[in-house]
C-alpha positions in Angstrom: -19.8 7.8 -62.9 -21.8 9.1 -66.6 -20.0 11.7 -68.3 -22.2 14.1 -69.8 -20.0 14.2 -73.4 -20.6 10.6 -73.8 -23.7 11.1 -75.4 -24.3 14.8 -75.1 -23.2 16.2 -78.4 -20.9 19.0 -78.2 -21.6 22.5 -80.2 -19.1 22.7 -83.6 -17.9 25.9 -84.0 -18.1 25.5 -88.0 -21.7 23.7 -89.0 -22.6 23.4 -92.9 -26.2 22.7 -93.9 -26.7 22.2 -97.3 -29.7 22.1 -99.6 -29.0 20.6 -103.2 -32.2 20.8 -105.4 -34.8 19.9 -103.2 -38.8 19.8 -104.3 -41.6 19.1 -102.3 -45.0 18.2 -103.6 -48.6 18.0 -101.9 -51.2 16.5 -104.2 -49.4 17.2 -106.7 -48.6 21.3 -105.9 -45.2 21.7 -105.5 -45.3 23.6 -102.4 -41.0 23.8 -101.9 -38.3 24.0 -104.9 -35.0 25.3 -103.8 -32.1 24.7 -106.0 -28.9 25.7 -104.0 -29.0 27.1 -100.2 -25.9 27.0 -97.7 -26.2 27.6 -93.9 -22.6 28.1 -92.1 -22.4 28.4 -88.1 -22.0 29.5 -85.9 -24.5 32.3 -86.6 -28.2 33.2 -87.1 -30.4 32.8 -90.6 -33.9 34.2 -90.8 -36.3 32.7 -93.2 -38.6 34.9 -94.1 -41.8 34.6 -96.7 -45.8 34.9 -96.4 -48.0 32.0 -95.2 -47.8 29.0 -97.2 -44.3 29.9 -98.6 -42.4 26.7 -97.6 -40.7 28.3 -94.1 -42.1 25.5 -92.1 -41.8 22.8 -95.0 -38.1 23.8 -95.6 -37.4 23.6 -91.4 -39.3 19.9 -91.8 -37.5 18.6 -94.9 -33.8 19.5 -93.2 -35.1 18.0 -89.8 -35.5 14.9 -92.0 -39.0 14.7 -91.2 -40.6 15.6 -94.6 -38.7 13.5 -97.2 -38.5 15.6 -100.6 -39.4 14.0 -103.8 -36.1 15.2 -105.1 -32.2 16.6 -103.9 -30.5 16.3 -100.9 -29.4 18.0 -97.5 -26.1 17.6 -96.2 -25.3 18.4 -92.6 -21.3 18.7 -92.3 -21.4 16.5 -95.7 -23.6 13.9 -94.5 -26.9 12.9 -96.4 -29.9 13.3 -93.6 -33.0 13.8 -96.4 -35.6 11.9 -94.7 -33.5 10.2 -91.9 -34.4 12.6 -88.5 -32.7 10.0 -86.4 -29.5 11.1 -88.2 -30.4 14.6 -88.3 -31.3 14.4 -84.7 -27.8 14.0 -84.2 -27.0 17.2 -85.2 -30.0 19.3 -84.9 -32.0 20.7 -81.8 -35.9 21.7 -83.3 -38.8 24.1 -81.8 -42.0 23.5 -83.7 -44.5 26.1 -84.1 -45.8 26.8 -81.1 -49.7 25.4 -82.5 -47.9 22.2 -83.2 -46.6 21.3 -79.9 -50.0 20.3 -78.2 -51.5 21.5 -75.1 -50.0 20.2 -71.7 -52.9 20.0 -69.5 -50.8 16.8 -67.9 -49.2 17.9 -64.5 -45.3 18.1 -66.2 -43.1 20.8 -64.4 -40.3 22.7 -67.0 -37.7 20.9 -65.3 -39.2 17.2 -65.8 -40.2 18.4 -69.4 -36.4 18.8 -70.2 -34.9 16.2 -68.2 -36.8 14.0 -69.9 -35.6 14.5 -73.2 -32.0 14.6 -71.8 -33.0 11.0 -70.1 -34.5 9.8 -73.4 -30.7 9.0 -74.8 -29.4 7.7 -71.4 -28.9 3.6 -71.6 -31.0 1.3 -69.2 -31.9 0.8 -66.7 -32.5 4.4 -65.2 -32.6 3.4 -61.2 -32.4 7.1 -60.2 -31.3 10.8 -62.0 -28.1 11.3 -61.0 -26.5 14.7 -60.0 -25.2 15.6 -63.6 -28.2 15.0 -65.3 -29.9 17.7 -62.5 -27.0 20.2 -63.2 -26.7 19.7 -66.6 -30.8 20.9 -67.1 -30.4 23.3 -64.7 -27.4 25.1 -66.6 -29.8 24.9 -69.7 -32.8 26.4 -68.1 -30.7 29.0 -67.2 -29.0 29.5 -70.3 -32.5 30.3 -71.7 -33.6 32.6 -68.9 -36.5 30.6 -67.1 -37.0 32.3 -63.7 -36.1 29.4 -61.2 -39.4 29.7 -59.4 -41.1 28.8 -62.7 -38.9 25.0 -62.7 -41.3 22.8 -60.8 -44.5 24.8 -61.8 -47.0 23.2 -64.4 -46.0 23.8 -67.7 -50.1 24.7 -68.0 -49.3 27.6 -65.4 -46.8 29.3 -67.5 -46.9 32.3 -70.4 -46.3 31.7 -73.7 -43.0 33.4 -73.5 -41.7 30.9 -70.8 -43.0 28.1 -72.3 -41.4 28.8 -75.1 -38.3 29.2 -72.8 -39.1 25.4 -71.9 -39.4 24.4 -75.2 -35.7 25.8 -76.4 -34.3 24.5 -73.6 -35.5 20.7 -74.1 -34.1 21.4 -78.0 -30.9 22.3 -76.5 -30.4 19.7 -73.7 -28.6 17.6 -76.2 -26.1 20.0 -76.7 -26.4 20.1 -80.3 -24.7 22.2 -83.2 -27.8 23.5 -85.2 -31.4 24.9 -83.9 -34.1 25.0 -85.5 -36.9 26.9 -84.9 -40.3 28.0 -86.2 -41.7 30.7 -85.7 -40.8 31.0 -82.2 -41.7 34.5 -81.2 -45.3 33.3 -82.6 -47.2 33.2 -79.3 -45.6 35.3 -77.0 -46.4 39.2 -75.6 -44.6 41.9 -77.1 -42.5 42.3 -74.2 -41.3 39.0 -74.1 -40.9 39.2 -77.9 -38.0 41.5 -77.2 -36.6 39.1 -74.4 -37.0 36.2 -75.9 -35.0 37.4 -78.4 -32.1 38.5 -76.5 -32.2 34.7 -75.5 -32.2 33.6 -79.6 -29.3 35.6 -80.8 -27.0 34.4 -77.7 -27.6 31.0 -78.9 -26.1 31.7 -82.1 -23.1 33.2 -81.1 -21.3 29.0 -81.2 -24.2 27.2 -82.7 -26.1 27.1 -86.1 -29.3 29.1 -85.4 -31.8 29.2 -88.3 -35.5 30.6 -87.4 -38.6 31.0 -89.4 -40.0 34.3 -88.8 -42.4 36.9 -90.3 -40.8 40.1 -89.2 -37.1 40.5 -89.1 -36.6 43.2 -86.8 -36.5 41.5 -83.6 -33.8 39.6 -84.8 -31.9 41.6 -87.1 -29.0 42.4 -84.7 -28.1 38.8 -84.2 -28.9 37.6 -87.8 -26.2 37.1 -90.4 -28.1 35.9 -93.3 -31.5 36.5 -94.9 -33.5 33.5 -97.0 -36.9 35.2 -98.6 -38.8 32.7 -99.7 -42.1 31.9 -101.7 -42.2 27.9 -102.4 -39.0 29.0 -104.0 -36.0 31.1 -103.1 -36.4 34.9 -104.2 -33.6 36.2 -102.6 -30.6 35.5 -100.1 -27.4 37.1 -98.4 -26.8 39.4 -95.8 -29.8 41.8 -94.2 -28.7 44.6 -96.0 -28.9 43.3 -99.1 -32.1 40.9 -98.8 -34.3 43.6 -96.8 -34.8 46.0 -99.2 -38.2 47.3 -100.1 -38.0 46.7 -103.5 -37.3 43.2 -103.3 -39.8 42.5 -100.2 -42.2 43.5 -102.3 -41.5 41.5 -105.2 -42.9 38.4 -102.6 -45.1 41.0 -99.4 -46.3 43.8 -101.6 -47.5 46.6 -100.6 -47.4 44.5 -96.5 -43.4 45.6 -96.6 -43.5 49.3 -95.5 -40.2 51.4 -94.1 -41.2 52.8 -90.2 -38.5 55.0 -89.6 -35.7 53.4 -91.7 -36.7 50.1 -90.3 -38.3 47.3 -92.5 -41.1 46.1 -91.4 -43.7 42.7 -92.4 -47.4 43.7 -91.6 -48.8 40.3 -92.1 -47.0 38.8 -89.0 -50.3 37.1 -86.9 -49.0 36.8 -82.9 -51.1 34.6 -80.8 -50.7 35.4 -77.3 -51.1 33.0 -74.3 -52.0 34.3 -71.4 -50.3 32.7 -68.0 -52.7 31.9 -65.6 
């Protein structure tokens, strides 16, 4: 009998990500050049900044999949820059909804995630065994998929729940830190608001850290703000981070208080419609 912790990794109730002096260049525009930034889970970390301003690249370079040119990130002191097999070890990632692809092959939600659970799992694979159901059936839960929605086409579902999908097959693995971009991007206002209900649970015992353009979905959950523009402007605690007066030093005049709430007017939601 397979135990699941055997090659499931575990959540760590105290995660460190570090980023030492990293800069990343395209054709010769340095498009990312952050000297010092320090992520401690559990908890959530919103990175915030206009289009263009290194949110995505910054997610990439700590996933190990963009190498920078210079510095380092450490995940629980261990050097991952450039290595996402190692980082992979560590870190569960949702691209940007645009980068994912379209699934016009018949998949279902449940054979999406079991498959990336099934991925690690040592040959040869005669038949899933009952853990492996329970375990993706716990997770698809966890996120809030509606059961009737499992063996569906992924092409059938909203963008909400396939976003739903999408968390779940980063979190199959168990892992300590999520990453995620953008991931309210292409879902209805409505499930916005649920979706991220589902977010800030998740980093109540892991390492949550999400690229966003408007924080108040997720200012309930979030411990710590990184404003960015291909450099770090500002960073600390909401309170200190979402001021006007420093929004505006990176949004201008876009960063407007609605009734004591700050708000980012350049946030660009692409809706998918379920069929």
């Amino acid at each position: 009998m397979h135990c699941v912790h055997s090659w499931v990794g575990s959540s760590v109730s105290n995660t460190r990500v570090e980023v030492h002096g990293v800069k990343v260049a395209y054709r010769g525009d340095t498009v990312l050049d952050v000297d010092r930034l320090v992520f401690e889970g559990p908890g959530l970390y919103q990175l915030l900044g206009p289009n263009g301003a290194g949110k995505s690249t910054l997610i990439r370079v700590i996933v190990g999949l963009i190498k920078p040119s210079e510095g380092e990130v450490l995940i629980n002191g261990v050097r991952v820059e450039g290595k996402p097999e190692l980082a992979g070890k560590y870190i569960g990632y949702v691209p940007q909804h645009e980068h994912v692809g379209h699934f016009d092959f018949p998949v279902t939600p449940f054979d999406l995630v079991a498959s990336a659970l099934l991925l690690r799992r040592p040959w040869p694979r005669v038949k899933t065994p009952r853990w492996v159901r329970e375990h993706v059936e716990k997770v698809l839960d966890e996120v809030g998929l509606p059961r009737d929605s499992w063996h569906k086409s992924v092409s059938e579902l909203s963008g909400g729940q396939l976003q739903r999908v999408l968390i779940a097959r980063a979190l199959v693995h168990n892992p300590p830190i999520l990453l995620m971009d953008e991931p309210l991007s292409a879902v209805d206002p409505r499930g916005r608001v649920e979706l991220a209900r589902v977010i800030g649970e998740l980093s109540k015992d892991r390492l949550v850290i999400v690229a966003s353009h408007d924080p108040a979905l997720l200012l309930e959950y979030t411990k710590g703000v990184v404003l960015l523009n291909r450099r770090v402007v500002a960073t600390g605690h909401p309170d200190e981070v979402l001021r006007v007066e420093v929004l505006k030093r990176v949004y201008g005049d876009v960063a407007l208080i609605i009734e004591r709430h700050v708000h980012i007017c350049d946030s660009h939601y692409v809706v998918r419609k379920g069929r």
